[in-house]
N, C-alpha and C positions, 0 to 999 in steps of 0.2 A: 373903562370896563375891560376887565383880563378876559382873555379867550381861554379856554380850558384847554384847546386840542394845539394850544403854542406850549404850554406847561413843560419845562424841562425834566427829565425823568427824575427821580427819586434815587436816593444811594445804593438802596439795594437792589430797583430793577437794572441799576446799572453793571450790578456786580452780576447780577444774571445774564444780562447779554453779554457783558465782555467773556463769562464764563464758557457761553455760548459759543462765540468767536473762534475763542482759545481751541475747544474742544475738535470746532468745527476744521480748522488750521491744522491740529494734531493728526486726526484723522486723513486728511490731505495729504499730507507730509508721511504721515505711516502708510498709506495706500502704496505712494510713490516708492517708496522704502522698499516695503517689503511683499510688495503686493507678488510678484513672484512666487515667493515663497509661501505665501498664503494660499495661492491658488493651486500651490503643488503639493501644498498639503491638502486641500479639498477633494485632487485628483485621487492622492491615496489614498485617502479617504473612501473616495468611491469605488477603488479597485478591493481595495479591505473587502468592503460589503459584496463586491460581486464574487471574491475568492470565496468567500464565508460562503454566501449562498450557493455555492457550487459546489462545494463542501459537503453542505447538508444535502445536496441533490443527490450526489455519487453516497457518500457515506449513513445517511437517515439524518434524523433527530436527534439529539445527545440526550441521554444519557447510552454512549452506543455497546453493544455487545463484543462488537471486532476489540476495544481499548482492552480489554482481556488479554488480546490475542500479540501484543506487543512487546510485552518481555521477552517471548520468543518467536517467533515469527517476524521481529523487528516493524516499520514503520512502513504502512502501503505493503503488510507482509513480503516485505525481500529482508528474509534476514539474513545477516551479517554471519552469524555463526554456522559452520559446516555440522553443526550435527543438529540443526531443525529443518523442517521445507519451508522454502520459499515458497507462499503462497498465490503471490501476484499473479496475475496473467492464467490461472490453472481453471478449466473448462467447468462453468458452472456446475454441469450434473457431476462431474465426476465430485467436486467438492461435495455435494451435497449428499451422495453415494457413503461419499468417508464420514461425512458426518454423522449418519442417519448409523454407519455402523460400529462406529466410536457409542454413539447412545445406546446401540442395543447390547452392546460388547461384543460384539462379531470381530469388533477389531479390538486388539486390546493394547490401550497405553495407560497406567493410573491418572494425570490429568486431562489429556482428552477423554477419556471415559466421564470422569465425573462434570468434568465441564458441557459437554455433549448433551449428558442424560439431565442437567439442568435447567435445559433450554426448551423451548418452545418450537414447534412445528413451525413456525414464523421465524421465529428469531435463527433456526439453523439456515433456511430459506435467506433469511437476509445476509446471515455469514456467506455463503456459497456466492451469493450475487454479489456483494461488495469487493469481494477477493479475486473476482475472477474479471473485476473492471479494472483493477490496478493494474500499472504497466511495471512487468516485469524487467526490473535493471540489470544491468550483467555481475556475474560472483567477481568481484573485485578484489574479495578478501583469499582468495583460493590461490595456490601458486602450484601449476600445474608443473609436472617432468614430463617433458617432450617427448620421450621415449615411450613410453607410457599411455601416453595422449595419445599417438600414433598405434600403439597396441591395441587401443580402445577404439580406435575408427571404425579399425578393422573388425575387430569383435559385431560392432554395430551394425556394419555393414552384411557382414554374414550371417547374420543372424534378423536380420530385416526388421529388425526395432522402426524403421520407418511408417511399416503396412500398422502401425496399431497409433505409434505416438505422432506420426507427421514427418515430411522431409528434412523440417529442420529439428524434429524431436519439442513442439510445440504444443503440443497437444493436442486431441479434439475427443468430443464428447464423453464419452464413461471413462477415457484414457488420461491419465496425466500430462501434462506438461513435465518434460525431463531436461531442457535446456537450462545451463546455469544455475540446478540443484547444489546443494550442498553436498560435498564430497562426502563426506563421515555417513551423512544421513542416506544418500544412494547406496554406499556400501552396504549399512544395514540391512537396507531392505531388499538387496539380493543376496543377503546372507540367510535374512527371514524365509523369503520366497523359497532357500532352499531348503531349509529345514524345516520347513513345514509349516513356521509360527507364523506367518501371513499366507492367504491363499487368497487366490485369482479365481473368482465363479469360472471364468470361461476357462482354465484351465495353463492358459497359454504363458504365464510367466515361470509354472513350475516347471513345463517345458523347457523352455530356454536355458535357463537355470541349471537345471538336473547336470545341463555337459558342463559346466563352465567351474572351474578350478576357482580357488579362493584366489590366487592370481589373476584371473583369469574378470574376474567381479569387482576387483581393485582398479584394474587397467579402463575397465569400462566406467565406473566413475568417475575415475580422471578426466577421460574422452568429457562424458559429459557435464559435468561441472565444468567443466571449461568454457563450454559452447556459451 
């Protein structure tokens, strides 16, 4: 009488377990291999995910409103080109101050005007707060003349640009950030300040201004684009 449970297997359950085997063996052998590499790909993997989420922390939700703001203003707003502001690092309310008067046209640029006045009480709120969490890098792209720079300390110093922007001209509160401005774009805007076409509620930049020679607003650019 045959026992069933002696029964030698069958050709095909045989070709399953050897497949079995095989795969098992492969596995093995790839662990050993390249198990390294797999694991340092799952690291970065999980660093991906934490940069991403940290991303959407500091930055919102995508589809965002700052992506706008990147052809000129560059990337983390430090732009590269001397004649836009470097956004980064710049005192939330003052941002928001400029923004609120780009929308009403108090201030007047053609594309911040119409970008400004398209936005939402929210969404200006989120520009101001996103911009002013970024870490502002230094003008890389600016090649100061020492002579100049030196003319511009002094400018600063006499004129106590400190008491309103900060010791290191960093900015705080309704006041800009002026360290590592772009040169082109500082000149403008003590050229504006003088002639009228920008004005200061509190009064104190037409001030300043009023003495200082168009040499004189050059030199101080310098200085500070530099910083």
């Amino acid at each position: 009488m045959t026992n069933t449970k002696t029964k030698s297997l069958g050709p095909g359950k045989r070709i399953l377990v050897l497949g079995g085997a095989l795969l098992l063996v492969a596995a093995v052998v790839g662990g050993v291999m390249y198990g390294p590499e797999l694991y340092g790909l799952l690291q970065l993997g999980k660093q991906l995910d934490q940069i991403s989420q940290e991303d959407t922390r500091v930055g919102g939700p995508w589809p965002r409103a700052s992506d706008a703001c990147v052809s000129c203003h560059g990337q983390g707003g430090n732009a590269r080109a001397q004649t836009y502001p470097r956004l980064a690092g710049q005192p939330e309310a003052y941002l928001k101050k400029q923004l609120t008067a780009f929308a009403s046209g108090e201030r007047s640029n053609p594309t911040m005007e119409s970008l400004a006045a398209s936005m939402s009480e929210h969404e200006l709120e989120g520009l101001a707060a996103h911009f002013s969490k970024m870490t502002p890098l230094p003008n890389t792209t600016f090649q100061a003349d020492p002579a100049r720079v030196a003319r511009g300390e002094a400018l600063v110093k006499a004129n106590n640009c400190a008491a309103c922007h900060g010791q290191k001209l960093e900015g705080k509160d309704l006041y800009p950030r002026l360290a590592g401005q772009g040169y082109a774009y500082l000149r403008d805007q003590l050229t504006h300040f003088k002639s009228g076409a920008r004005r200061d509620a509190t009064g104190s930049m037409q001030a300043v201004v009023g003495t200082l020679s168009q040499q004189d607003m050059d030199d101080l650019a310098q200085y500070i684009a530099s910083r």
